[in-house]
C-alpha positions as CSV (number, residue, x, y, z in Angstrom):
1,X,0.0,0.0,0.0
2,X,1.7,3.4,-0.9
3,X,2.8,5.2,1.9
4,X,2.8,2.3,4.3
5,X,5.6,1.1,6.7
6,X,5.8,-1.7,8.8
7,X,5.0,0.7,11.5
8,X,1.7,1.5,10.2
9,X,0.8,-2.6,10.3
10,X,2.3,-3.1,14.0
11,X,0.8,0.1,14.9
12,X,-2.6,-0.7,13.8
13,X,-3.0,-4.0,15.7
14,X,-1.0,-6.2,13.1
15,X,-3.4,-9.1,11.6
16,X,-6.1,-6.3,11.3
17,X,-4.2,-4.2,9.1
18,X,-2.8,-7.1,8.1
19,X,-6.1,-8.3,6.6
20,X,-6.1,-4.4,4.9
21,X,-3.5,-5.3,2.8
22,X,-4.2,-8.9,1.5
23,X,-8.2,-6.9,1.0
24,X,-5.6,-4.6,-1.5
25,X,-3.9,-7.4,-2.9
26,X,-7.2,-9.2,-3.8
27,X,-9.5,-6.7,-4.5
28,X,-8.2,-6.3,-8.6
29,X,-9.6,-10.0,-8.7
30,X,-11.9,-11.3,-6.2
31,X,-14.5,-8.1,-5.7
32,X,-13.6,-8.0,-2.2
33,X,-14.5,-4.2,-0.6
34,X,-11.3,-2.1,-1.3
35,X,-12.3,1.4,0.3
36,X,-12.8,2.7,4.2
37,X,-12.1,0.4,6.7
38,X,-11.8,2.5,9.5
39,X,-13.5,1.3,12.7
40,X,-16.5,3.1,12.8
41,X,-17.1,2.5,9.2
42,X,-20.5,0.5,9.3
43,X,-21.1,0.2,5.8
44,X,-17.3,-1.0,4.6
45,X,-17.6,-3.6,7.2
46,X,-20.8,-4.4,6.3
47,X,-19.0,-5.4,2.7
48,X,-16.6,-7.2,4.6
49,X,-19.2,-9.5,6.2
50,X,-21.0,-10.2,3.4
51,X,-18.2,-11.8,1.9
52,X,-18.4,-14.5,4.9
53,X,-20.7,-17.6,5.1
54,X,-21.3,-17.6,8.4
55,X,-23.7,-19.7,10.3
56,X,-26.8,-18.0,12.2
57,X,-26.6,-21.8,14.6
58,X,-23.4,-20.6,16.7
59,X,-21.4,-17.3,17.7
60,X,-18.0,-17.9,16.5
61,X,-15.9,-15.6,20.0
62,X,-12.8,-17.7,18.7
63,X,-10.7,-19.0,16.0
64,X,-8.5,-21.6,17.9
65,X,-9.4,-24.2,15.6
66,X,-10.4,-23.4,12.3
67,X,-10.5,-19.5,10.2
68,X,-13.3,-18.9,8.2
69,X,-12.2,-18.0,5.1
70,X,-14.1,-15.3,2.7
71,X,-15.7,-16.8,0.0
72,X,-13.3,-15.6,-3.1
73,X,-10.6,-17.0,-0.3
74,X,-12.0,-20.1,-0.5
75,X,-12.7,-20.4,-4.2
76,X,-8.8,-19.4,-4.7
77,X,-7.9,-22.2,-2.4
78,X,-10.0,-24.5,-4.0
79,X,-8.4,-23.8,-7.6
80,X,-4.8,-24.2,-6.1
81,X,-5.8,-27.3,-4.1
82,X,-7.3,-29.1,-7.1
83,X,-4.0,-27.7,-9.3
84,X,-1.5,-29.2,-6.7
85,X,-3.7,-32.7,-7.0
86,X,-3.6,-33.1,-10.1
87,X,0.3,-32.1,-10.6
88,X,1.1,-33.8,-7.1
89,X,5.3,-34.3,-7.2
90,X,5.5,-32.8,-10.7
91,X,3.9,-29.7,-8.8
92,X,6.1,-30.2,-5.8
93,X,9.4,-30.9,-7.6
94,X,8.7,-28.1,-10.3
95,X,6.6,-25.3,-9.5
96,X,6.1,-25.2,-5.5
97,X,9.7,-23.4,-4.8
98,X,9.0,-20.1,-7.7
99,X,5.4,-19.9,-6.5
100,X,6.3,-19.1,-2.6
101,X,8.8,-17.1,-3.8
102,X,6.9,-15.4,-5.4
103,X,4.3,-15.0,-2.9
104,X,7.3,-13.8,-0.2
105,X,8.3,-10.9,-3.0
106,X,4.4,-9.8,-3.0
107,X,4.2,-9.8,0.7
108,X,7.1,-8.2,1.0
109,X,6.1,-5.8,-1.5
110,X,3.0,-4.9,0.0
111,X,4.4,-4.3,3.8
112,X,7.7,-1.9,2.0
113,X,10.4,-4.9,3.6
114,X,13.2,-6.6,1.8
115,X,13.7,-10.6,1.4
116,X,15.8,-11.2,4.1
117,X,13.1,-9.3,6.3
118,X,10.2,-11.6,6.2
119,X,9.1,-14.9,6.4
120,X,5.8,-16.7,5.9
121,X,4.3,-19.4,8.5
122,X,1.8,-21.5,8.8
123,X,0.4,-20.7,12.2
124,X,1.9,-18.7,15.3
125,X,3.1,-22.2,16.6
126,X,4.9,-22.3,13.8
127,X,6.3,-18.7,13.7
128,X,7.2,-19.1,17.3
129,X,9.8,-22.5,16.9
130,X,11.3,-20.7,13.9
131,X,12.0,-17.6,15.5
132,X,13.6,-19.7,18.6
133,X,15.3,-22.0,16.5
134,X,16.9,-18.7,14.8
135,X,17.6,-17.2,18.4
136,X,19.7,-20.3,19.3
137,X,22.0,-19.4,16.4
């Protein structure tokens, strides 16, 4: 996003603004909202929520197991899921290194850091044992 800096995403609660900048990053292709934002926005968020399938059954106050995704999330992940089954190790072996490298440029991209800056996980579990296993040299 012009005119960001890291400090703007740690600044502004991380994975929320976080979630700003993949909206940016998708918005060109999956229709997600792209303008506002700002907390007392009622109509951007609004947008934001409609994007979600969400159940009327349950209040979701957590997301320790699973993350909903939004639908044109899901539809993305379906087309690379059913891509990397039917390439399995041809996929693995050819094309799985230049695609998260790729992905790691555009992050970096977005959030204004160089290469040796960043580096994507799966989970905070995850994040945390690499970030130990770094500290122990």
């Amino acid at each position: 996003m012009p005119g960001w800096t890291r400090r703007h995403l740690l600044q502004g609660g991380g994975l929320a603004q976080g979630t700003g900048l993949l909206r940016v990053a998708a918005a060109t292709t999956t229709g997600l909202p792209t303008a506002g934002g700002a907390p007392a926005d009622s109509a951007f968020w609004r947008s934001v929520a409609a994007q979600y399938d969400v159940t009327q059954q349950v209040t979701q106050l957590e997301n320790g197991n699973w993350v909903m995704m939004a639908r044109p999330v899901l539809a993305e992940h379906q087309r690379q899921q059913a891509r990397v089954n039917a390439e399995t190790s041809f996929y693995a072996r050819r094309s799985f290194g230049p695609d998260v490298k790729r992905v790691v440029e555009q992050v970096a991209g977005l959030i204004g850091c160089g290469l040796d800056e960043i580096t994507l996980t799966r989970n905070a579990t995850e994040a945390l044992l690499a970030a130990l296993r770094h500290m122990a040299g």
